[in-house]
N, CA and C of each residue as an Amber inpcrd file, in Angstrom:
protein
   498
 160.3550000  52.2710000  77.7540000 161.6110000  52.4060000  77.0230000
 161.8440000  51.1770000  76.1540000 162.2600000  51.3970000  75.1110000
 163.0160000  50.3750000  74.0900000 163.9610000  49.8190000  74.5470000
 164.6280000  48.6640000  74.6410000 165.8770000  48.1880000  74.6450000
 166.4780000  47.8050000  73.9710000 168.4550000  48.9120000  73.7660000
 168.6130000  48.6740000  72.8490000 170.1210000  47.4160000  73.1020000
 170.1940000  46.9730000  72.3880000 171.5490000  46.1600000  72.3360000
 172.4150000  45.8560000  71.1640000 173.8320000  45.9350000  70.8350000
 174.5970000  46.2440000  70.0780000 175.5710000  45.1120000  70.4030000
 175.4270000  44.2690000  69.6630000 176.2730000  42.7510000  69.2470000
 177.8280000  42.3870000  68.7680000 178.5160000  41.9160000  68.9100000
 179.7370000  41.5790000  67.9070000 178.9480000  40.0900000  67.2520000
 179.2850000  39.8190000  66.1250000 178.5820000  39.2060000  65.3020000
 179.7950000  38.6580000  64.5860000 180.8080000  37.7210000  65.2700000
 181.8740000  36.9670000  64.5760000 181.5610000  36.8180000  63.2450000
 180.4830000  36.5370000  62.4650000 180.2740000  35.7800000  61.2040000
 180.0620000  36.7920000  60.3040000 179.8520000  38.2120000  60.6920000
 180.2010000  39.0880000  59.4820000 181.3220000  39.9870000  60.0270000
 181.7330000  39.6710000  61.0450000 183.0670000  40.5550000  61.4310000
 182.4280000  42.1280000  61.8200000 181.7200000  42.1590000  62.3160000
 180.9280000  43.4900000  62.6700000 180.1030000  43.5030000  63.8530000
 179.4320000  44.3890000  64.1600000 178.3640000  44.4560000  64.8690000
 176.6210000  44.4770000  64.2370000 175.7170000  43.4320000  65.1010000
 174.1480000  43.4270000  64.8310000 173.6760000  44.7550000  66.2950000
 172.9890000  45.6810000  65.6250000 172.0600000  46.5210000  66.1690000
 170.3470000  45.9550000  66.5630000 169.8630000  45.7600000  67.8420000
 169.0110000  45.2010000  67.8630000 167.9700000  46.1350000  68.7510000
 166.4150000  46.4100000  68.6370000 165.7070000  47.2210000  69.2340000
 164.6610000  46.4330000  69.4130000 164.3390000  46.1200000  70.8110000
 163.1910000  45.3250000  71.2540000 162.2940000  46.0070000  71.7130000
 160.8380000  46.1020000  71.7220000 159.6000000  46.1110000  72.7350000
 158.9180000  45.3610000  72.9760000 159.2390000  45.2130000  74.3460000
 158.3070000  43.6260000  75.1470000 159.1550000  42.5480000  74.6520000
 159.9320000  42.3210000  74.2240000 161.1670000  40.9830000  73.7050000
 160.2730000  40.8990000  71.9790000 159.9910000  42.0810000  71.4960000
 159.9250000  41.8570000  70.4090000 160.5230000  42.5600000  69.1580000
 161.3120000  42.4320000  67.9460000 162.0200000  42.7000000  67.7080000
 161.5950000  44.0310000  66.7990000 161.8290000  45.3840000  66.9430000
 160.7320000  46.2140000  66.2270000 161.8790000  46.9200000  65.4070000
 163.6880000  46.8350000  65.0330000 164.3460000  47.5100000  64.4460000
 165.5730000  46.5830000  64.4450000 166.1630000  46.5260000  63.3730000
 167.7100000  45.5250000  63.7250000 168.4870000  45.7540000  62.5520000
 170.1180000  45.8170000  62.7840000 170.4450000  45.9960000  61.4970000
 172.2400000  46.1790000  61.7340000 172.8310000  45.0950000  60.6560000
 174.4090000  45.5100000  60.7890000 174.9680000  46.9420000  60.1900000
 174.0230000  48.0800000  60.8620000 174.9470000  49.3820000  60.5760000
 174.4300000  50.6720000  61.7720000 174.5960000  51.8440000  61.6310000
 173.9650000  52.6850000  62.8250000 173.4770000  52.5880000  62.8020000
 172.5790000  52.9960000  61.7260000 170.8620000  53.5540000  61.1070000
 169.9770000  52.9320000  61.7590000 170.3360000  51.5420000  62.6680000
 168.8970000  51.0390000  63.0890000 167.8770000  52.0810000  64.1530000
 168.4880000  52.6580000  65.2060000 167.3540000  53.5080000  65.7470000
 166.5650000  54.0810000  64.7710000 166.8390000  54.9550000  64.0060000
 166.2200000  55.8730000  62.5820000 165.1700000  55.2090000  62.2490000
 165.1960000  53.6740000  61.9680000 164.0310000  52.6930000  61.7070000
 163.3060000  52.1560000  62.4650000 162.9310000  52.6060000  63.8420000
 162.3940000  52.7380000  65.0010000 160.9810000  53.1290000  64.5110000
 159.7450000  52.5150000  64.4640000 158.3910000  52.8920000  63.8870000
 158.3370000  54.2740000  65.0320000 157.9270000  55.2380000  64.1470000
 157.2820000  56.5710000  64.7430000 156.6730000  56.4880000  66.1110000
 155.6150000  55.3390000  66.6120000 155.1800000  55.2220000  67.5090000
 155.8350000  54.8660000  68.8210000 156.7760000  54.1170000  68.5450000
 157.8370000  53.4760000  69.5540000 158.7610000  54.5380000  69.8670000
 159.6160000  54.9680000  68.6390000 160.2600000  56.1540000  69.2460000
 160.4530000  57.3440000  69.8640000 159.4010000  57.5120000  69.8900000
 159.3640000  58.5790000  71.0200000 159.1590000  58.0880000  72.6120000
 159.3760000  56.8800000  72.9580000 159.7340000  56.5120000  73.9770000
 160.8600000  56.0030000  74.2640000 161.8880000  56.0390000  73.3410000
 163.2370000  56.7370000  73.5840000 164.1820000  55.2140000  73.3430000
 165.1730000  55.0960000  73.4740000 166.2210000  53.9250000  73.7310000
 166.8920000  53.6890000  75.1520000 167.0660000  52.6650000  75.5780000
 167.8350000  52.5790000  76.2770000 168.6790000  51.3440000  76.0670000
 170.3750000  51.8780000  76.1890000 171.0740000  50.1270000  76.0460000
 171.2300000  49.6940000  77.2210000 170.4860000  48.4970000  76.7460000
 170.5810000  46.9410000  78.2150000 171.8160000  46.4980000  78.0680000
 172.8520000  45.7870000  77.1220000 173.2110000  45.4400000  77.2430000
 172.6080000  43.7810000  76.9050000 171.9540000  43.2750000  77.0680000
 170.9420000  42.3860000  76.2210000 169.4730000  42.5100000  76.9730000
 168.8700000  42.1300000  74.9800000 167.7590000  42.0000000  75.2260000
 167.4440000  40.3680000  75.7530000 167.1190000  39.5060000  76.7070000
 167.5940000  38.1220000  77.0890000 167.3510000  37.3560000  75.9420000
 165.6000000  37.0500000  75.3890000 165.4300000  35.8820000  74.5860000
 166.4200000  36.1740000  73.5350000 166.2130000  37.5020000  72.7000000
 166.6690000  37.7770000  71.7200000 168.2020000  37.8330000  71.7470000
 168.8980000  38.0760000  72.6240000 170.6280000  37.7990000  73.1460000
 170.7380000  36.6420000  72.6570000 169.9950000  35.7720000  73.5940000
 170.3670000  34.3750000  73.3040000 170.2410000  33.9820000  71.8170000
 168.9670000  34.0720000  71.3380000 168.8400000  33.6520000  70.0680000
 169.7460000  34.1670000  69.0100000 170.2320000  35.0190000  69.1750000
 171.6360000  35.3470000  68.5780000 172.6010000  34.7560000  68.6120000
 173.2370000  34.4250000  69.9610000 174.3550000  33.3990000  70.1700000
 173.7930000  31.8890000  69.9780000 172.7880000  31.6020000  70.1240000
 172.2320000  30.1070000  68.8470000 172.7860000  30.3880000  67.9020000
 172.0750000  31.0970000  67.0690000 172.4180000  31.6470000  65.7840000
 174.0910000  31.5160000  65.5010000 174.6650000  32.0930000  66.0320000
 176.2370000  32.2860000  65.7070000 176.8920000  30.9760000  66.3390000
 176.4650000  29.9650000  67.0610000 176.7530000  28.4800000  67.4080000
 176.5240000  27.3100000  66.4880000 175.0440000  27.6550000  65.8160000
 175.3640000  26.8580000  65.0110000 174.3230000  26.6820000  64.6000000
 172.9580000  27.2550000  65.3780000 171.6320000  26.8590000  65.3750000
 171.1460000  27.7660000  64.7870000 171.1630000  27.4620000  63.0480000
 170.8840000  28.4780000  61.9550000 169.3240000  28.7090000  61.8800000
 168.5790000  28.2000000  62.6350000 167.2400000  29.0230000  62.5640000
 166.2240000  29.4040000  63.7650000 167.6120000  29.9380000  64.5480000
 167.2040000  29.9500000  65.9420000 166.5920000  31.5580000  65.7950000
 167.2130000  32.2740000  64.9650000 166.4250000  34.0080000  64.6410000
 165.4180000  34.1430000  64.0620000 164.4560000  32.6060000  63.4660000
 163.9220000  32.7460000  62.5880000 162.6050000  32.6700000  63.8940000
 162.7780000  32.4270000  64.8540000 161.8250000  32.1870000  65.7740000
 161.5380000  33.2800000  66.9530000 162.3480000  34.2470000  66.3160000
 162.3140000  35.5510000  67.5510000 160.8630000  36.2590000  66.7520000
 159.9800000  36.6810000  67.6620000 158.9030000  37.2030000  67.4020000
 159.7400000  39.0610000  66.8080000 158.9070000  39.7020000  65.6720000
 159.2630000  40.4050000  65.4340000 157.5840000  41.4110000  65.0150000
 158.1310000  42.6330000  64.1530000 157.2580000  43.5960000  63.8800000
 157.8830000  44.7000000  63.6600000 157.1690000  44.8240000  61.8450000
 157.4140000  46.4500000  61.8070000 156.3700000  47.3940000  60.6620000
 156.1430000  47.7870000  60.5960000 155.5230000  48.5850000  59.7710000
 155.1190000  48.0540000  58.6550000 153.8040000  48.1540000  57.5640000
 154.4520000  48.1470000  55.9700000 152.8760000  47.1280000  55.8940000
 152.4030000  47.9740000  54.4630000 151.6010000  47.3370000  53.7890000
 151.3740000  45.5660000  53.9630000 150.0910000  45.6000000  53.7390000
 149.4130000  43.7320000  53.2940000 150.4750000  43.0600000  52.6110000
 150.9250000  43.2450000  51.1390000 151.9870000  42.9540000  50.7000000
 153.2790000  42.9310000  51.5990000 154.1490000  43.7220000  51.6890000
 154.8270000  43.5130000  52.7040000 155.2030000  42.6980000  53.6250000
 153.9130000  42.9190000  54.4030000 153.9600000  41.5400000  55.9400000
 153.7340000  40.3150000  55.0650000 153.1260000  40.0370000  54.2280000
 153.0780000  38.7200000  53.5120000 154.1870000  38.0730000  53.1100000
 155.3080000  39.1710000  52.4530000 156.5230000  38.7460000  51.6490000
 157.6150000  38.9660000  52.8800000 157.0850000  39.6650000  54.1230000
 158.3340000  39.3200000  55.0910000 157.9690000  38.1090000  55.7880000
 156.5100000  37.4340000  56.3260000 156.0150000  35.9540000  56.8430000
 156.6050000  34.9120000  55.6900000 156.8100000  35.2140000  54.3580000
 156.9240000  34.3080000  53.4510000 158.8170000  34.0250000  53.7260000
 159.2160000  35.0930000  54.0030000 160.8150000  34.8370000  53.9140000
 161.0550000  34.3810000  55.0920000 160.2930000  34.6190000  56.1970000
 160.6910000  33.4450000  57.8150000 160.7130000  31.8730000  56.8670000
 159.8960000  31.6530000  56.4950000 159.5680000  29.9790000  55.8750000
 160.8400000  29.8310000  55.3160000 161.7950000  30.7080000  54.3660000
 162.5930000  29.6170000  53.7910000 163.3860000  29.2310000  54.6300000
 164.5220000  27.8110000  54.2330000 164.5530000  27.1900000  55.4490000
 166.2640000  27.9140000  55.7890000 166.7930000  27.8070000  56.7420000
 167.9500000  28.5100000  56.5220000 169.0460000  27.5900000  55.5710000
 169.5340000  28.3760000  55.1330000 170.8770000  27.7560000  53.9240000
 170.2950000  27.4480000  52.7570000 168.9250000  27.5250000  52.7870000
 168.7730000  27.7880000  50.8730000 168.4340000  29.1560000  50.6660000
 167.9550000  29.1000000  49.5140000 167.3330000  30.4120000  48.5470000
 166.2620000  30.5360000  48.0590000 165.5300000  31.8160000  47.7060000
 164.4460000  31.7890000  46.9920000 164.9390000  33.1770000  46.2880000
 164.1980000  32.6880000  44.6580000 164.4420000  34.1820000  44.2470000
 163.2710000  34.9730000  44.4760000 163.9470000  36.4940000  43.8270000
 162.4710000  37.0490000  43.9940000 161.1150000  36.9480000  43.4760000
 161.3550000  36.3100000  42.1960000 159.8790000  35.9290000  41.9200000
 159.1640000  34.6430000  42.0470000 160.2410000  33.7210000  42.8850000
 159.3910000  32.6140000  43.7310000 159.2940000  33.2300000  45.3500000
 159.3570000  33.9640000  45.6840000 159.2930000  34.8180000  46.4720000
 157.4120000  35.2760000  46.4550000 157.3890000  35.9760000  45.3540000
 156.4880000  36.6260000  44.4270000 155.8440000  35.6480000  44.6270000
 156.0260000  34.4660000  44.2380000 154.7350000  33.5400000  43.7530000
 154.3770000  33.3020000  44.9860000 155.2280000  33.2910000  46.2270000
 154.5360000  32.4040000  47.2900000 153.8840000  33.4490000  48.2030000
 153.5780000  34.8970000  47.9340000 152.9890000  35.7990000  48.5070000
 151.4000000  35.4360000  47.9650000 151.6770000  34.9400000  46.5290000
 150.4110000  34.4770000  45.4450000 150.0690000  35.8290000  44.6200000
 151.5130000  36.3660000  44.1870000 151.2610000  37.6260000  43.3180000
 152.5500000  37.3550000  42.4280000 152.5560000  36.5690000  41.9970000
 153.6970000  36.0400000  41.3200000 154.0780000  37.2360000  40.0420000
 153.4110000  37.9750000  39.7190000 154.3020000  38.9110000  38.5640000
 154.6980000  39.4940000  39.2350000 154.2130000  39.9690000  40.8330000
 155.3110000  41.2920000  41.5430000 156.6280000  40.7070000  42.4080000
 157.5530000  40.8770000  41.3480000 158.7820000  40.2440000  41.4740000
 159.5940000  41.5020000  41.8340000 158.9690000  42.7430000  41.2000000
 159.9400000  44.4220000  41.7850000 159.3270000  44.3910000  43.3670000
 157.5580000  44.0870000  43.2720000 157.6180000  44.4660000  44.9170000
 158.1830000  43.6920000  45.6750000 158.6270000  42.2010000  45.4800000
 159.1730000  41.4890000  46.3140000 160.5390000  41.6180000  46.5540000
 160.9900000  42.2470000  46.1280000 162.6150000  43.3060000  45.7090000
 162.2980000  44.5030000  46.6220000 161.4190000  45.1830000  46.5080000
 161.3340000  46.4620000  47.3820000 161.0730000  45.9080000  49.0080000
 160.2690000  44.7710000  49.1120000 159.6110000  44.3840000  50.4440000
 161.3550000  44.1820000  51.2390000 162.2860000  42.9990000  50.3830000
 163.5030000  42.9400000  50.9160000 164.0310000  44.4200000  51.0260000
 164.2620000  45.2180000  50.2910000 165.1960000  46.8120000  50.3480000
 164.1250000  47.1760000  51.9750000 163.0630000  46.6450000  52.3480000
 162.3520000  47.9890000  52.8880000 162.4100000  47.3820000  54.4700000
 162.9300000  45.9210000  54.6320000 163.0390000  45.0020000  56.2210000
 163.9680000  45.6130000  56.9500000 163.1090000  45.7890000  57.8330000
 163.8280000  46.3330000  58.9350000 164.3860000  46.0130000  60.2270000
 164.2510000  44.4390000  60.1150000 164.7610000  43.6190000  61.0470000
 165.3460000  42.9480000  60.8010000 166.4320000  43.0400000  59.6950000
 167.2240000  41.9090000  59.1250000 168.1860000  41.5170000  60.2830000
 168.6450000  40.3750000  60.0790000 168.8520000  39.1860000  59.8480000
 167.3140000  38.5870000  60.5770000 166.3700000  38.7280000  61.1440000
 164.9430000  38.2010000  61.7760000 163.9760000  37.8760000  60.9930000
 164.0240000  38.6690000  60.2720000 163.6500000  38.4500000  58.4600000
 164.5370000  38.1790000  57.4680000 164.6760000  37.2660000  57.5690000
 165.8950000  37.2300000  56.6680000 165.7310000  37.2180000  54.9890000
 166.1530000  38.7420000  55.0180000 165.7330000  38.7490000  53.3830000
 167.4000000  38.4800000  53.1040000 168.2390000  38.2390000  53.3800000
 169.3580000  37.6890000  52.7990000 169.3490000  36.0330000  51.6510000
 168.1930000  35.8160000  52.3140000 168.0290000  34.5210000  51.5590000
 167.4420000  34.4270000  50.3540000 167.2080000  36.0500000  49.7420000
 166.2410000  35.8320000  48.8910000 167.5150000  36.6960000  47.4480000
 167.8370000  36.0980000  46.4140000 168.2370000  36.0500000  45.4760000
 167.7420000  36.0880000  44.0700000 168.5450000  36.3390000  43.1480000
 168.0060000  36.5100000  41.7200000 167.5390000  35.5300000  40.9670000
 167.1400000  35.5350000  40.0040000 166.8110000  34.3030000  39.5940000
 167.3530000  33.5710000  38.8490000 168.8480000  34.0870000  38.7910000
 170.0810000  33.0010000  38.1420000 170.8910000  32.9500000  39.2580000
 170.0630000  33.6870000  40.8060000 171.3670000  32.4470000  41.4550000
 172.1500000  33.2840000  41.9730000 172.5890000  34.8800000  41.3620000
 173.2720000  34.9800000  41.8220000 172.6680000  36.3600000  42.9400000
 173.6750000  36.9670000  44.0040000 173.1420000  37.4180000  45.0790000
 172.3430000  38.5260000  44.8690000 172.4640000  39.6330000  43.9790000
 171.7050000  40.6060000  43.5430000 172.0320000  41.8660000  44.9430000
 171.2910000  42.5570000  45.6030000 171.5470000  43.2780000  46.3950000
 171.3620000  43.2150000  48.1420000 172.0630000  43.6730000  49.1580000
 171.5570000  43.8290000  50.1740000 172.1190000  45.2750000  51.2420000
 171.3810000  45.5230000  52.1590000 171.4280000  46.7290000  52.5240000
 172.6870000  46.5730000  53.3540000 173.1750000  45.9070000  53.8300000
 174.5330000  46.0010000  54.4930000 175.6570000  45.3150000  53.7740000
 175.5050000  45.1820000  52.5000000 176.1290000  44.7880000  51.4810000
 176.5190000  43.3000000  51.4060000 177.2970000  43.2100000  50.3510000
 176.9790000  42.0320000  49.7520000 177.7970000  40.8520000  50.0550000
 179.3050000  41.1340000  51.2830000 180.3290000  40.2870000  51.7830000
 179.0810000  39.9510000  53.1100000 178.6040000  40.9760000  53.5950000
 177.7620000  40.0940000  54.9000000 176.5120000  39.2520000  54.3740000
 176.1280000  39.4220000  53.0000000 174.7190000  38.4970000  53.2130000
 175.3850000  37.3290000  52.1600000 176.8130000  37.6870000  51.7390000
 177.4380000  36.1360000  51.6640000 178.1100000  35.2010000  52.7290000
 178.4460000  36.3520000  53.8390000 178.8350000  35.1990000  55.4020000
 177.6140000  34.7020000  56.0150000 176.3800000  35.3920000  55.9540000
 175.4040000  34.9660000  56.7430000 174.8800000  34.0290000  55.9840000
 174.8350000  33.9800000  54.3880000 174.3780000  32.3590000  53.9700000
 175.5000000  31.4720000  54.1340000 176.9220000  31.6730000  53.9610000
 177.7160000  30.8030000  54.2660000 177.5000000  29.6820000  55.6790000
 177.0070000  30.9350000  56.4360000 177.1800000  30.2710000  57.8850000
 175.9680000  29.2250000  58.2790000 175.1150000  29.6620000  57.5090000
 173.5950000  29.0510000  57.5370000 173.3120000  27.7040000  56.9320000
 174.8050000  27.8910000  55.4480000 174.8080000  26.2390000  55.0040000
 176.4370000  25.7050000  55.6540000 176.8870000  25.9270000  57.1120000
 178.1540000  25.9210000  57.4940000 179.2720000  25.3280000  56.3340000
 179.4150000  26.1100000  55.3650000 180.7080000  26.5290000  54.4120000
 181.1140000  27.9220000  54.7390000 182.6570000  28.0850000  54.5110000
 183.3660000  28.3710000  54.4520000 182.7570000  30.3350000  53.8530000
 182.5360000  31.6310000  53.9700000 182.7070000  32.2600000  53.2540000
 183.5750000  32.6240000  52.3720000 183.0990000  33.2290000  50.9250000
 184.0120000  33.4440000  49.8520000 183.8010000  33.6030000  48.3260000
């Protein structure tokens, strides 16, 4: 069985959805939809809520204490092309509370004109905040898009460079 666990997440005023196998993070996400993104193989061995998953519990409440790159160290996995896993290993590296856009993003996969796939790789993570494609921005700076919209992946950088959201 999967374990599932369902968070209050003070810093976007919501709840984090989290799906582990073996304490590893294989689905996560501030909205329902995360089971749905459950790789084919895993899901059919079903959910169950724990109530927490332990490492990954904890590393959450790091996270929301203060210890902005305590999620960046939860082992994770999910699906998705060479590209892909490259441009989601590349977005663990940035450090928390800065930015990269997408086509330094791009460059540091070492495919620097694919600045749309490094745009699709963020639309396509399925373990956000673990991957944190929140950190990855336009290339003037400003936030451009995210899948649980755009007030939470401005509290979650807020919180990451501890300012104020707004």
């Amino acid at each position: 069985m999967n374990p599932l666990d369902v968070l209050m997440t003070p810093i976007t005023g919501g709840t984090l959805t989290v799906v582990a196998d073996g304490g590893v993070v294989v689905a996560s996400g501030y909205d329902d939809g995360v089971v749905a993104r459950i790789p084919a193989s895993l899901r059919s061995r079903g959910t169950r809520n724990v109530g927490r998953i332990e490492a990954v519990s904890e590393a959450i409440e790091a996270y929301e204490a203060g210890d902005v790159g305590a999620l960046d160290r939860v082992p994770v996995d999910q699906p998705g092309g060479e590209f892909y896993q490259a441009a989601w290993q590349a977005m663990r590296q940035i450090p928390p509370g800065q930015t990269w856009s997408y086509a330094e993003l791009a460059a540091k996969v070492g495919k620097p004109t694919a600045v749309r796939a490094a745009g699709s790789a963020c639309a396509r993570n399925n373990v956000a905040p673990f991957v944190p494609c929140h950190r990855v921005v336009r290339s003037d700076g400003s936030l451009g898009g995210y899948a649980y919209g755009l007030p939470v992946k401005r509290a979650l950088l807020a919180h990451e460079r501890g300012t104020p959201a707004g």
